[in-house]
N, C-alpha and C positions, 0 to 999 in steps of 0.2 A: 373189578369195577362194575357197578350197578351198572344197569341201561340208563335209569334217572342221570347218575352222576355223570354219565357219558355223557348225556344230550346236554346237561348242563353247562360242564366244560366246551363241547362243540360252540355253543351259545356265548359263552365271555369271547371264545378267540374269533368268533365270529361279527361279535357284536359292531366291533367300528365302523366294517363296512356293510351292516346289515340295517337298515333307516329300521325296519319293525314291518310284520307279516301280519297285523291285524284288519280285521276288515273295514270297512267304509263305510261309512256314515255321513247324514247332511244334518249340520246344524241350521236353522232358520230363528229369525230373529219372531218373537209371537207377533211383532208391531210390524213385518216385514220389509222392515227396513236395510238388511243384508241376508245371507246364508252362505255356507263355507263346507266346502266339501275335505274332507281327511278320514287317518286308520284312527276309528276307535284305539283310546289307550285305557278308559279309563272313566269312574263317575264314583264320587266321594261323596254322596247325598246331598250334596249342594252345588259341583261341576262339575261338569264334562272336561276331559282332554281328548285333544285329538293334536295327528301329525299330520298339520295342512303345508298346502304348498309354498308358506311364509312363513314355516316353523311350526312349533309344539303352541297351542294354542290352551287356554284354561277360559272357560267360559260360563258364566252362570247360570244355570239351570231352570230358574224360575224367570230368566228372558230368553229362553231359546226352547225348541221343539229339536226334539231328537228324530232322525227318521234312517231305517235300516236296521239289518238283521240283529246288528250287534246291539241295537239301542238297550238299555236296561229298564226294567218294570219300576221305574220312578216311585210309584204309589206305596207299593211292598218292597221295597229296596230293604237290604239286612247288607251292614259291611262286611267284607271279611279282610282280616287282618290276615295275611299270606307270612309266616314265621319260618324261614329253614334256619335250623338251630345248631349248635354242637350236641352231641347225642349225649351227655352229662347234661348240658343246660334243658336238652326235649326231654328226656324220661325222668328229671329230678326237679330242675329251679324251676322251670316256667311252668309246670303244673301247681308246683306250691304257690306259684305268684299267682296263675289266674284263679284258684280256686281262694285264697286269700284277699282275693279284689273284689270278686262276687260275693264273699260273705261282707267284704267293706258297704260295697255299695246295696246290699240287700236284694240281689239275683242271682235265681235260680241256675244252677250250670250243670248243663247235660253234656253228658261227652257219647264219641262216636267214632270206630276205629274207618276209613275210606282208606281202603289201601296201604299206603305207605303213611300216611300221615293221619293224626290223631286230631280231629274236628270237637272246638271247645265250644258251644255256643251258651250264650248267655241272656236271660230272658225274665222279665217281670214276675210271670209266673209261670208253672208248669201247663203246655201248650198252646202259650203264649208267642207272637212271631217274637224271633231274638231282638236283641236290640246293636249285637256286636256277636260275630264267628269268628272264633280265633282257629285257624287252620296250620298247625305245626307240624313238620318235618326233619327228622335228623337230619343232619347232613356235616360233613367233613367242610371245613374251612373254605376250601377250593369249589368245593360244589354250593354250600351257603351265599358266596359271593356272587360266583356265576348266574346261580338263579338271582341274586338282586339285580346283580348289571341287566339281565335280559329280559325283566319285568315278570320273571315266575315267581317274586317272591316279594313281598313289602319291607322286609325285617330280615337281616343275617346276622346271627350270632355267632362269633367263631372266638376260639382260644388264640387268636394271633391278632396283630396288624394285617393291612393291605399290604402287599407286595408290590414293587415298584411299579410291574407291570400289569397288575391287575388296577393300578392307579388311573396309570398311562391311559389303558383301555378305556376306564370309566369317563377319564377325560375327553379322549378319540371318539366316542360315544355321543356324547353330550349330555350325558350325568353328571351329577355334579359330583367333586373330587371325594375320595373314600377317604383321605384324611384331614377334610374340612372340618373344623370343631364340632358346627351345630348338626353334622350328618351325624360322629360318630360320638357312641356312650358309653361307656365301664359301667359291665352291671353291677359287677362282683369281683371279686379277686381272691386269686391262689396265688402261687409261686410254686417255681422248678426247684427240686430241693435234692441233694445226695441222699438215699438214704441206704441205711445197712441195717444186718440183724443185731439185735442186743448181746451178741456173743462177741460182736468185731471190737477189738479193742481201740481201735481207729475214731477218736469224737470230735476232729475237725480237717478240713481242706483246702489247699488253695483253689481259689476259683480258676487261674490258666489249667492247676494240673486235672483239675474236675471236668474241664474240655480235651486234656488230652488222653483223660479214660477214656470219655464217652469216644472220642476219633480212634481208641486204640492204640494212639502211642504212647500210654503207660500200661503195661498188663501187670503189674507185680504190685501187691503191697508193700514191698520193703522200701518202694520207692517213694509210698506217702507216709514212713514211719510205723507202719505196720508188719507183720509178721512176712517171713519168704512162702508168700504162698499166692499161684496166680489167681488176678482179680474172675469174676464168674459178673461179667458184664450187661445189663438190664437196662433193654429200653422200651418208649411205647412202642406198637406198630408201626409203620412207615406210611407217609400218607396222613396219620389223623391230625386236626390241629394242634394237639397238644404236641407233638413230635416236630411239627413243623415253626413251634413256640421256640423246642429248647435248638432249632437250628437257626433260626432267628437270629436269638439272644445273646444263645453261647458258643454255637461252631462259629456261623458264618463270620462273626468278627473278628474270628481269629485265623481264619482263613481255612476252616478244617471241617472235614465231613465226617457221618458216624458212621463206626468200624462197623466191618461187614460182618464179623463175627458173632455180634451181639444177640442175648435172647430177647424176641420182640413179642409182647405185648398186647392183645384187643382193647384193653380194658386197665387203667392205671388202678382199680383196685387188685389186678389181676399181677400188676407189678408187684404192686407193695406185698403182696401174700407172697410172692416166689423168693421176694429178697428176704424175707422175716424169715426163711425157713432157710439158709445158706448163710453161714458164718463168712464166707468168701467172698457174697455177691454184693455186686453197688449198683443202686439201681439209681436210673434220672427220672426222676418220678415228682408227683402233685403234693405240697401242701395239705388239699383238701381229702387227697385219699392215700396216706401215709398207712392206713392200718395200725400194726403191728410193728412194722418196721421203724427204724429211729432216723430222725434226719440227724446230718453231718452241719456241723457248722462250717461258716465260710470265714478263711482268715487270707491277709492282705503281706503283702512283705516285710512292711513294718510294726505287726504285729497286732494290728486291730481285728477283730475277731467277730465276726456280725451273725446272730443266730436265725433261723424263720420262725417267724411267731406273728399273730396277730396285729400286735404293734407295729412291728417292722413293716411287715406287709402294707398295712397302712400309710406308713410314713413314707414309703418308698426307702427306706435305710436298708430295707435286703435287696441288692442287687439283682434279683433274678426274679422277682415278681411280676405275673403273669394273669393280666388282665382281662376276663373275661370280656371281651366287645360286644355291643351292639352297633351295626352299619343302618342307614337310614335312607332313603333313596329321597329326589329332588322335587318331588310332587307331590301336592295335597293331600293327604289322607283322612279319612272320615272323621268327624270330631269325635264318635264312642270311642275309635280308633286311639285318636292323639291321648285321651284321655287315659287310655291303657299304659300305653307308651310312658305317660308323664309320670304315672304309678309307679313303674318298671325302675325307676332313679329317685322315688320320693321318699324322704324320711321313715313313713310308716313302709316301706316293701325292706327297710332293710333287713328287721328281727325274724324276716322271711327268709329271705336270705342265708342270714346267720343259721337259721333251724337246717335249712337244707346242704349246712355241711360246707358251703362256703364264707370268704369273709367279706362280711359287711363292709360300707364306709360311711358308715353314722362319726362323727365323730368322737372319738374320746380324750378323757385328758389324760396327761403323764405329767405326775409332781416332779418338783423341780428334787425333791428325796429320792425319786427314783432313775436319777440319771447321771448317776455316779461317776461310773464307767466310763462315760462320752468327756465328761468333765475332767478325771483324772486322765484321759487321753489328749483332750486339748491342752493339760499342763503339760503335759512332758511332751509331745510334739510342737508347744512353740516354739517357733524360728527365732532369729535374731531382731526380725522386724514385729514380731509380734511379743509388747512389751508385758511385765507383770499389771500393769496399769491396765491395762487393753484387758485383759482376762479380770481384772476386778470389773471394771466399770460394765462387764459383759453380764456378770454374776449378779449386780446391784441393779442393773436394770432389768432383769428377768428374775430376780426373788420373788416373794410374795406369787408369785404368778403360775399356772399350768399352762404345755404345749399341747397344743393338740395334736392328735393326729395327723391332720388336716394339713399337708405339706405339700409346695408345690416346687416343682424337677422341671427340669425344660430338654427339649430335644437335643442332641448332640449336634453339637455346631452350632446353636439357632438359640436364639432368645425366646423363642416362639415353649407355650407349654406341652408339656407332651399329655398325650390321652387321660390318663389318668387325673391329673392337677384338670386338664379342661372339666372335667364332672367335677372336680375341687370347685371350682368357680362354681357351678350350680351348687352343691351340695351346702355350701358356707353360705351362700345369699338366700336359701330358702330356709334355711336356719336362723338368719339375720332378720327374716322377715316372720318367721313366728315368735318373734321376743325372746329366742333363748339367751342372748347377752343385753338384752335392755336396761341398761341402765351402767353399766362397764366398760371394759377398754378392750378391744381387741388391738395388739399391734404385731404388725408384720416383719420381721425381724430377715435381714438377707444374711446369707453366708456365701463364699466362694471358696475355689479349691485355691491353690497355694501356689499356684502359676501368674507372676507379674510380681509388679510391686504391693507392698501390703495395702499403702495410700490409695492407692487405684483400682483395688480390689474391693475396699471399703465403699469407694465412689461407683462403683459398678454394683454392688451388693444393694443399698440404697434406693439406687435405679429402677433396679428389680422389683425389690419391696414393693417401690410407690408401684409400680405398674401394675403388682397384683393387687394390691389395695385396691387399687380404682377400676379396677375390672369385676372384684367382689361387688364394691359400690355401687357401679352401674349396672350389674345383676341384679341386683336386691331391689325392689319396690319398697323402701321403708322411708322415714322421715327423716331429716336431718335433727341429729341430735340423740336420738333412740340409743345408739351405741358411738363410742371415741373410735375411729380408726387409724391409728397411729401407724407411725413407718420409725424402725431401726435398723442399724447395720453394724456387724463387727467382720464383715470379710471373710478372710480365712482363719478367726480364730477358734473357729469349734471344727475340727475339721470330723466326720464321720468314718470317713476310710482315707486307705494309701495317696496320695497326689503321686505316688509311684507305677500307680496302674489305670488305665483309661477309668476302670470303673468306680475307682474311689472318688477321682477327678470328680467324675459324674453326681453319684450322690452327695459330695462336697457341695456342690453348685445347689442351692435353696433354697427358698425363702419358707421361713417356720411360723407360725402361729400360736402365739402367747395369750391368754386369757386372766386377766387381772381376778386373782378372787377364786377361780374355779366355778364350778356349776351352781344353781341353787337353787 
């Protein structure tokens, strides 16, 4: 463990009962009519914060005088965006996004190694002051947070969720909650994916038994319909977020930890190459850095069979997709700042995105020709309550039409959406408000898994729909009448995976996105 990452973790477990170690400051009002003593937190080129004796204070800058050691040079003020990152997002995507923003907005971008961290500033012209410093940091998921919670960071990007107790903490703190919507953002997205060398004759897996390699209580292929020979088992290192992704996802729910055996990893490209070259090995490795190596597909008990692909990923229909985060802390940040930020999730950063190896979530469409498969699955899986009528009337109101990507999942247990669909909501209303459906129908279409009655699953699918509808809606700054946004429901008759297994249940639960016509 680094000293940074040390100090950093000392600082989350510290944080509840630590108010903040910055120095002191007097604000005064110019017209001196009050002045208010607190610890410097902070000055976003337009306010001050301070932690005064009545709370966290935000104050305007152009009525108040600063006074004290910490005050900031108001006149020459330059922001800086404080980023600790995942070390795939520091040394890959966020380099290609800021040097992509700066060609957008027409500034110049000087970089500058400071230590540990890689200093981007960006500037009208060459010796010109900046106008925005973007100051990044790799860091492991645990240390990216840590420094958010304890103010050494503006921005954490990590390959996981908050952890319940890093929640806790933010809350005990007086941050505000790490999985509040408008804190947290999906920059990008990969997924956990099996994969093996092009020798294994093995080309699918159940998802419980793909947890019980990774824990070690399967070591033999002959036990996943492969040859008698023991598995050669591949994981990341211990510690990085990608690792603490797939214990997330796919131990923890099943109550299992990964086998002490296993070969670990610095580096998931570092995977993908050991397992490409081993007829034997299975490694739990990324999506976005497969190599060589071939992923395994995931199949369900009742035979549905789900691949990782771009699409999938998308739609959330693969199970094990893995969202890259952005975390966002509960105070002002400079406007060059917000403006970075709003880049970082805007239509144009996605083809950025996509270059640097991960998947974008621009939306696209899937013709209703290419979705055969789901289709001839919801034939043969209708139940007794789910009539031939029901699957016509499902068919005839989604012809003509393409789904988009654009799908929203909701958290387990909870009506509430999960990470992912919350960026859906931005994503789809900024879309909506550049005219890309003006003049057609968007309608939101619910499905449920196959637990309850069909009646009531219809009435609850429905529910759903409208509620995403109206949340698109009230996102979007557009006119009334610009686009139709309709609401449908057929329940459980499309089902995507098992209602046999928690996570079929799960991607069951949707509401999908139909577009009349297609693009144009």
């Amino acid at each position: 463990m680094t000293p940074h990452r040390a100090a950093a973790i000392a600082a989350l477990s510290l944080l509840a009962a630590t108010p903040g170690m910055a120095e002191t400051v007097t604000l005064t009002a110019r017209d001196g009519s009050f002045s208010v003593d607190g610890d410097y937190l902070g000055f976003d080129g337009e306010f001050f914060r301070i932690e005064a004796a009545a709370g966290r204070l935000t104050l305007d800058a152009a009525r108040v005088v600063c006074d004290g050691a910490a005050c900031p040079d108001t006149e020459n003020f330059v922001p800086d965006l404080r980023i600790s990152a995942a070390p795939s997002a520091a040394d890959v995507l966020l380099p290609a996004l800021i040097e992509a923003y700066s060609v957008r907005r027409g500034l110049t971008l000087l970089r500058e190694r400071d230590g540990g961290q890689v200093v981007y500033a960006l500037t009208p012209d060459e010796g010109a002051r900046p106008v925005l410093r973007l100051r990044v940091t790799g860091a492991e998921a645990d240390e990216a947070l840590a420094d958010l919670l304890a103010g050494a960071a503006d921005m954490a990007v990590a390959e996981r969720e908050a952890l319940p107790r890093e929640v806790a903490l933010a809350e005990e703190g007086g941050r505000a909650a790490l999985d509040e919507g408008r804190r947290l953002r999906v920059l990008a997205l990969d997924g956990i994916v099996p994969l093996v060398a092009v020798a294994n004759p093995v080309t699918q897996i159940a998802l419980d038994d793909l947890a019980a390699v990774a824990a070690g209580e399967v070591t033999n292929w002959s036990a996943l319909g492969g040859p008698d020979a023991a598995i050669a088992l591949h994981l990341p290192a211990e510690g990085t977020g990608f690792m603490q992704a797939v214990d997330q996802v796919l131990l923890a729910p099943r109550g299992l930890t990964a086998a002490d055996d296993a070969q670990r990893h610095a580096t998931l490209q570092d995977l993908a190459q050991a397992v490409s070259a081993d007829p034997n090995a299975l490694g739990v490795g990324s999506y976005a850095a497969q190599g060589n190596a071939v992923p395994l597909s995931l199949s369900g008990p009742c035979g549905y069979v789900v691949d990782a692909s771009e699409r999938e990923l998308k739609t959330e229909d693969y199970p094990l997709t893995a969202p890259l985060y952005g975390y966002l802390p509960d105070y002002r940040i400079a406007a060059p700042a917000r403006e970075f930020l709003a880049y970082l999730v805007s239509p144009a950063a996605q083809p950025v995105i996509a270059r640097a190896g991960l998947v974008d979530q621009f939306p696209r469409l899937v013709p209703l020709d290419d979705q055969g498969r789901r289709l001839a699955n919801a034939i043969d899986a209708a139940g007794q309550e789910t009539r031939l009528e029901d699957l016509q009337q499902m068919v005839r109101a989604i012809a003509g039409g393409d789904r988009l990507t654009v799908t929203f999942r909701f958290r387990d247990g909870s009506a509430d959406l999960d990470a992912q669909s919350v960026s859906n909501v931005a994503l789809l209303a900024r879309a909506l408000e550049r005219g890309l459906f003006d003049g057609r129908g968007l309608t939101f279409v619910g499905f449920t898994d196959g637990v309850g009655g069909a009646a009531a699953n219809r009435d609850l699918a429905r529910e759903r729909a409208a509620a995403v509808r109206d949340a698109v809606r009230n996102a979007a700054r557009i006119d009334e009448g610009r686009v139709d946004l309709s609401v449908a429901a057929f329940g459980e008759a499309l089902p995507m995976g098992c209602d046999e297994v928690p996570w079929g249940r799960r991607i069951n639960r949707r509401v999908e996105v139909w577009l009349e016509g297609g693009y144009r």
